[in-house]
N, C-alpha and C positions, 0 to 999 in steps of 0.2 A: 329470479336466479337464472345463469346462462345457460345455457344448453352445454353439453359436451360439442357436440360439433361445433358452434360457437366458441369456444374457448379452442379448441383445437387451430380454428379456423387465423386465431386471432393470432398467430406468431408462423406467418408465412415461412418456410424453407428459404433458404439462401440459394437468388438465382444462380450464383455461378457456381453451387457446389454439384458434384458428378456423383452417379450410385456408386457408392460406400463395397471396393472389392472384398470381398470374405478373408482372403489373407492379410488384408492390412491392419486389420483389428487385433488389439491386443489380445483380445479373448481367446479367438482364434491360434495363434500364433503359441498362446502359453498351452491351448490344447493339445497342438499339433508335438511343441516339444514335449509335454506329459506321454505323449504314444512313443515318438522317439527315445526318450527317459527309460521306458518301459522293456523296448528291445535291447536297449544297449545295457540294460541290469540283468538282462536273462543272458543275451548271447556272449558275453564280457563280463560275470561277474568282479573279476577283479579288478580291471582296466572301472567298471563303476564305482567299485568302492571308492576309488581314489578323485572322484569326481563331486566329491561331499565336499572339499571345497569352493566349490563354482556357487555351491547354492549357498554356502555358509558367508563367503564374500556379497554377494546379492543383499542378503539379510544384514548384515552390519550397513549396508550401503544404505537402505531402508532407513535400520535404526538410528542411523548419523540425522535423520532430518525428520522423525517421528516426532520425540519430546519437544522439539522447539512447535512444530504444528499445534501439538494436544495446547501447551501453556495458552499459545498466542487463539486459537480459536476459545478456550475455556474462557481468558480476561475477554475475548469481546463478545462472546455471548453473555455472560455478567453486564456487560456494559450496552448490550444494545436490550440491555430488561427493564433498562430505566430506572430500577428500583431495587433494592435488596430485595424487599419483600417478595416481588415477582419472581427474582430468579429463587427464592428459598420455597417458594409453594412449586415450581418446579423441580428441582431439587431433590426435595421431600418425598415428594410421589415418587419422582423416579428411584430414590430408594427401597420405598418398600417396594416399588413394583419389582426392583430385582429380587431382594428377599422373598418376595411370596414364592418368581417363577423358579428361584435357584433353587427353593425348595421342594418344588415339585420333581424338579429334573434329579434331587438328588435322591427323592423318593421313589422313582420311576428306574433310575441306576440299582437302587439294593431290589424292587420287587421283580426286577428284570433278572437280576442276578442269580435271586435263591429258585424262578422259575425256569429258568438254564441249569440251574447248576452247575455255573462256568466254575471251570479249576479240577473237576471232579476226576474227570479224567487223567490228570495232570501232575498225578501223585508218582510217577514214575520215571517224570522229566523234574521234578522240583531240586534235583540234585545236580542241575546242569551245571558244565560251567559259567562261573559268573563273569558277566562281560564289565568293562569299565564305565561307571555312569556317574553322573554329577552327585556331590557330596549335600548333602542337606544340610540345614541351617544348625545351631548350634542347641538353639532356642526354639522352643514353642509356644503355642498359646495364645492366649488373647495378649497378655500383657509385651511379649514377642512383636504383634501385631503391629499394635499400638505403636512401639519402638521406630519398627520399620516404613511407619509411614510419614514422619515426621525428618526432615532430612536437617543436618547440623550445619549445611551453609548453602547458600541459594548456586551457584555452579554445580554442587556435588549429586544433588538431585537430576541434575540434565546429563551428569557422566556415569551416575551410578547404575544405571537403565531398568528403576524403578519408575513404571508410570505412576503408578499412586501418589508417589513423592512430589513429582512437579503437577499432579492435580490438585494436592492440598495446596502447594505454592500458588498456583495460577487461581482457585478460589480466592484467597488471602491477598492477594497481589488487583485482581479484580475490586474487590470490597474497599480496597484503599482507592483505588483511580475514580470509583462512584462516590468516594467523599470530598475529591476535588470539586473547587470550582466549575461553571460549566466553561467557560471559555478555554480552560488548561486541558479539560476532558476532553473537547473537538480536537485538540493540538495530537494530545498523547492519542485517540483512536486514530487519526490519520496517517501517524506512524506507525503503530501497529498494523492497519490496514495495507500499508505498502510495504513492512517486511513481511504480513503474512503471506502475500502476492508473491513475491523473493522467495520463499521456502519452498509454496507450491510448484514453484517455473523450478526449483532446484530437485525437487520430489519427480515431477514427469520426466525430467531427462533421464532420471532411475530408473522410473517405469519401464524405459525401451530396452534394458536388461531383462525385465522379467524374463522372459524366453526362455535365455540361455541359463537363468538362475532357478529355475523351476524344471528344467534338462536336467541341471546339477542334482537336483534335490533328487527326483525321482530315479533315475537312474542307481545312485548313491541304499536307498532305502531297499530297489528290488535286487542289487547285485550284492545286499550285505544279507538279504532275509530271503530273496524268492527262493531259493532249492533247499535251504538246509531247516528251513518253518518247520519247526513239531507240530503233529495233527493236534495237539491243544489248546496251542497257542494260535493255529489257524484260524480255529472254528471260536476263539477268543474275537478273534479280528475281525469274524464275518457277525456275531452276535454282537458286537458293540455298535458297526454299521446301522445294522438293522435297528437297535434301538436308538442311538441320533435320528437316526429317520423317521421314525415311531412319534419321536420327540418333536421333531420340526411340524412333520406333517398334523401329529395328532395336537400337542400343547399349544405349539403357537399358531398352530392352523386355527383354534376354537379359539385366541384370543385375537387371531385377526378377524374373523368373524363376528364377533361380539364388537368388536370395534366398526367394522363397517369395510374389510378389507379385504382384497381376495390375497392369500400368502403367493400363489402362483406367481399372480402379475406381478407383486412385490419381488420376487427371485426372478423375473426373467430383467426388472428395470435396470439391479445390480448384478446381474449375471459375470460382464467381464470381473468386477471386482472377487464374486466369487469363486471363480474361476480362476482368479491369482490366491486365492487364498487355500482351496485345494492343491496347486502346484507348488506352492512351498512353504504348503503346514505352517504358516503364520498370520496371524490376525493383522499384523499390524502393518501387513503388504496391502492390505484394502481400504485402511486408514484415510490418506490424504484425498482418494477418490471418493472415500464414501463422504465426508465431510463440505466436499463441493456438492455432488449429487443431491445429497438429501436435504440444503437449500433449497436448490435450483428446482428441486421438484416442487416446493411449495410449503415442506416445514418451516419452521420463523427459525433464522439464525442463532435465539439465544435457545432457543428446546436442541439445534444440533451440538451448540456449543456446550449445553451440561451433560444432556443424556450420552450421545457415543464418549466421551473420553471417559463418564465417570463409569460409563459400561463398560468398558476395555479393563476397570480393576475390579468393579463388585457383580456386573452381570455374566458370570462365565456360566453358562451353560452345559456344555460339552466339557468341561472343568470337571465341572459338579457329577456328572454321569460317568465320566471315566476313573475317577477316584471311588467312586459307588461300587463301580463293576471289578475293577481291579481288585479293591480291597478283598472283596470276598474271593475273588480268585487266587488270591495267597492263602485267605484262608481253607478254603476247600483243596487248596493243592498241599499244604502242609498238614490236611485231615484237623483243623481246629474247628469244632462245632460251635460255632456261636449264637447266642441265644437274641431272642428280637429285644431286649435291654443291650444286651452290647450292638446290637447291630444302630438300636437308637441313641448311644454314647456317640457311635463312632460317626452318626451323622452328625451329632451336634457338635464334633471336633472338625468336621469335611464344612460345614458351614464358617467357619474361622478361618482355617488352612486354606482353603481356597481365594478366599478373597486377597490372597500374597502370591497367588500365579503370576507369573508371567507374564506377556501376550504377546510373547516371542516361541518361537517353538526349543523343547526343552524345558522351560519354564515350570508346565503343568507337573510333567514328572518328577523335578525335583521338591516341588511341593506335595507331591504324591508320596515320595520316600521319604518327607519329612511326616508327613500324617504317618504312612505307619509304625515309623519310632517311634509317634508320641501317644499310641494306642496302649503301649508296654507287655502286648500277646501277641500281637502279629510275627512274624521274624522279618525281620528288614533285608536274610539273605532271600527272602524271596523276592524281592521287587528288582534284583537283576535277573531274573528269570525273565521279566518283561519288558525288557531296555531294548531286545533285537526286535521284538515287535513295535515297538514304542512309536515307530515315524509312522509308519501304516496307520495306525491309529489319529497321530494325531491332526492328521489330515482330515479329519472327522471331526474331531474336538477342535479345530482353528473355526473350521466351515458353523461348525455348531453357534461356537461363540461370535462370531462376526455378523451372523443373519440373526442371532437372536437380538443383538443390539441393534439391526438396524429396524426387525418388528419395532422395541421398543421405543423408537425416535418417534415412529410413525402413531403409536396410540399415544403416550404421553403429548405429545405436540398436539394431539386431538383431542385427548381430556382436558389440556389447558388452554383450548382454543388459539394453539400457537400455529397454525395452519391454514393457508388457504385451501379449503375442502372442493372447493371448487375445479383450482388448478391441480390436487393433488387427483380428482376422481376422473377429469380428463386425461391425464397424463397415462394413469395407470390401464383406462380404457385400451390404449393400444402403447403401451409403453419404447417400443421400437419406433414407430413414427413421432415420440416424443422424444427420446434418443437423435432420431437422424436430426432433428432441427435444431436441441441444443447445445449437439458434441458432437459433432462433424469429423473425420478426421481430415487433420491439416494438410494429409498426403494426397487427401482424394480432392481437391481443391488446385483449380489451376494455379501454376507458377504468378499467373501476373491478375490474379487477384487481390483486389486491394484488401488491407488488413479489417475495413472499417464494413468490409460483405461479412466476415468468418464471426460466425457467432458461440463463440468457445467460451462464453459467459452467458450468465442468464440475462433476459432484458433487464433496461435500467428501472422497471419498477418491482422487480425481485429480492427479495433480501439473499444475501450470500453470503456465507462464511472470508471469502477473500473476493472482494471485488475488483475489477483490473485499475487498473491507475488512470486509466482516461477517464472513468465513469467516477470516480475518486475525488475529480477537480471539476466537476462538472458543477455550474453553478445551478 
């Protein structure tokens, strides 16, 4: 086995690239406007309010090029597993691995909850006025579910902006292309593999928004909620934090350990991505980046191609915990005592209901005002009690849900030995010096650098989600 230095050693820097400015990084950049977001909500509330749609334009810009990615990454990791069988043993696992952890997390949301006693306080504001928020579905339940994830014609699923929809499609659509002949199968993945390229190059030119779309966002959340917060709906906001974090650090910290993995290094690798997904409360702003990344780092393309899309619908973490904690704080705000049988109902209805989140921001909540209709005791005028609090929050529950799918690429791709351990253990060693050598920014690179130094792809013996088109036609 190689050494870490050795393998480090083994993918030299690019002579003509310059050290990497601190401002020209996305990361940076989306931090810098989260502070400016933050002044301009306090010192302007109004002029902020009105700035919800800078961030609301960003996120549609997003979702315009989301769905076609999940499809087209989903069919070629099916396709690069060789085998039904292969991609269905990972699959498999990776479903109950979400079931077991979403279960945790929704257990950790109710015993968090009844040890706060979130809501309690809150019986003297539960009569507030109710603000305007998204209407819940018609329907509940599992049979609901079911309904909803099955789409009635292949376009409506890509405009309806359920992902679940185009991931059953993109299963189904995979399963037929691996029953092609092989020679048709090399035809059809090379086309796929050159729109996938097309999406992502259409995805980064988005990216150079985030900034100003995550300005928008924040701004918009602190100049509609910072001064007029009731002290119980605060200490709501600051208790849910703390348990996300409880969550990350303590659940997934002991299953990246048990796996072989420090969670730290893991969060500093996709830091920028996280860092977009805290500035605009959406998951699905981390998407097209986490999807190259977590190749490039050394997972096998078809564990990235099932695990994150199929986690973006059934592994919501921060879903699962913010529906836990809320629930009871309607109930404790409207004085309903409920007994630990309803409180175990209402988890086996939050295990259902959750898996039709969103993984756009907004999404969770309207799933959340549909659970508590279909509990038939809660009062549903309580969940506009939580709607001005709701972006604060859900800054937490995006962040929650985005890093807990990408733990889970990293142990399933390693239970199913879909990983190079080797390059993954290097990498994560010093994760910034693996960064500067495989994603360079193209800014910090001289003008008359030829294209063929910039290493904006992983080497040609890496597997990747989209590989560039010269490496594509290589013989």
């Amino acid at each position: 086995m190689r050494s870490t230095e050795d393998l480090l050693a083994a993918e030299p820097p690019p002579a003509a690239a310059r050290r990497k400015r601190w401002y020209r990084g996305i990361g940076a950049q989306v931090a810098v406007a989260m502070v400016l977001g933050v002044v301009v909500g306090f010192a302007f509330p109004a002029f902020a309010v009105d700035l919800k749609i800078v961030g609301d334009l960003f996120l549609s810009l997003v979702k315009a090029g989301v769905a076609p990615l999940v499809f087209l990454t989903v069919v070629m990791g099916i396709a690069s597993a060789g085998d039904l069988k292969k991609a269905s043993r990972i699959g498999l696992l990776a479903l109950v691995y979400f079931e077991v952890v979403s279960t945790i997390a929704l257990l950790l949301g109710l015993v968090a909850a009844n040890v706060l006693s979130v809501g309690e306080g809150a019986s003297t504001h539960a009569s507030g006025a109710a603000q305007d928020m998204p209407a819940g579905e018609s329907e509940h339940g599992f049979t609901a579910f079911l309904k909803d994830i099955v789409p009635d014609n292949f376009i409506g699923a890509f405009s309806s902006g359920q992902l679940l929809q185009v991931v059953v499609l993109a299963v189904l659509f995979g399963a037929g292309l691996m029953m092609l002949k092989p020679h048709m199968q090399a035809q059809v993945n090379k086309g796929l593999e050159v729109i996938s390229e097309t999406f992502f190059a259409f995805v980064n030119v988005i990216m150079k928004l985030a900034p100003i779309g995550a300005f928008g966002a924040i701004a918009y959340s602190v100049g509609a909620n910072g001064t007029g917060m009731l002290l119980a709906l605060a200490e709501l906001v600051l208790q849910y934090w703390v348990v996300v974090a409880l969550f990350i650090g303590g659940v997934l910290g002991l299953v990246c350990l048990l796996a072989g993995f420090n969670i730290v290094r893991i969060l500093q690798y996709v830091r920028v991505e996280m860092t977009l997904v805290l500035g605009t409360a959406s998951s699905e702003a981390a998407l097209p980046g986490l999807l190259k990344k977590l190749t490039r780092i050394g997972c096998s393309k078809q564990s990235v191609g099932l695990v994150v899309p199929t986690g973006y619908a059934f592994n919501l973490d921060g879903t699962s915990i913010y529906m836990a904690i809320c629930s009871m704080f309607v109930a404790n705000a409207y004085g309903i005592d409920m007994s630990i049988g309803q409180q175990a109902g209402l988890m086996l209805i939050m295990l259902l209901t959750s898996k039709g989140a969103a993984t756009v921001s907004g999404g969770t909540f309207v799933v959340f005002a549909s659970t508590v209709a279909a509990t038939g005791y809660l009062p549903v005028e309580g969940v506009a009690v939580l709607f001005g609090v709701y972006r604060l929050m859900s800054m937490a529950t995006a962040f929650c849900n985005t890093f807990g799918n990408v733990v889970a690429t990293f142990v399933i791709a390693k239970w199913c030995k879909e990983m190079d351990t080797d390059k993954v253990n290097a990498a994560l060693a010093d994760p910034k010096a693996f960064l500067a050598r495989t994603e360079p920014e193209l800014d910090d690179l001289p003008t008359d650098t030829p294209a063929t130094d910039r290493v904006d792809d992983a080497p040609s013996d890496t597997p990747v989600v989209s590989p560039s088109l010269t490496s594509s036609t290589k013989k």
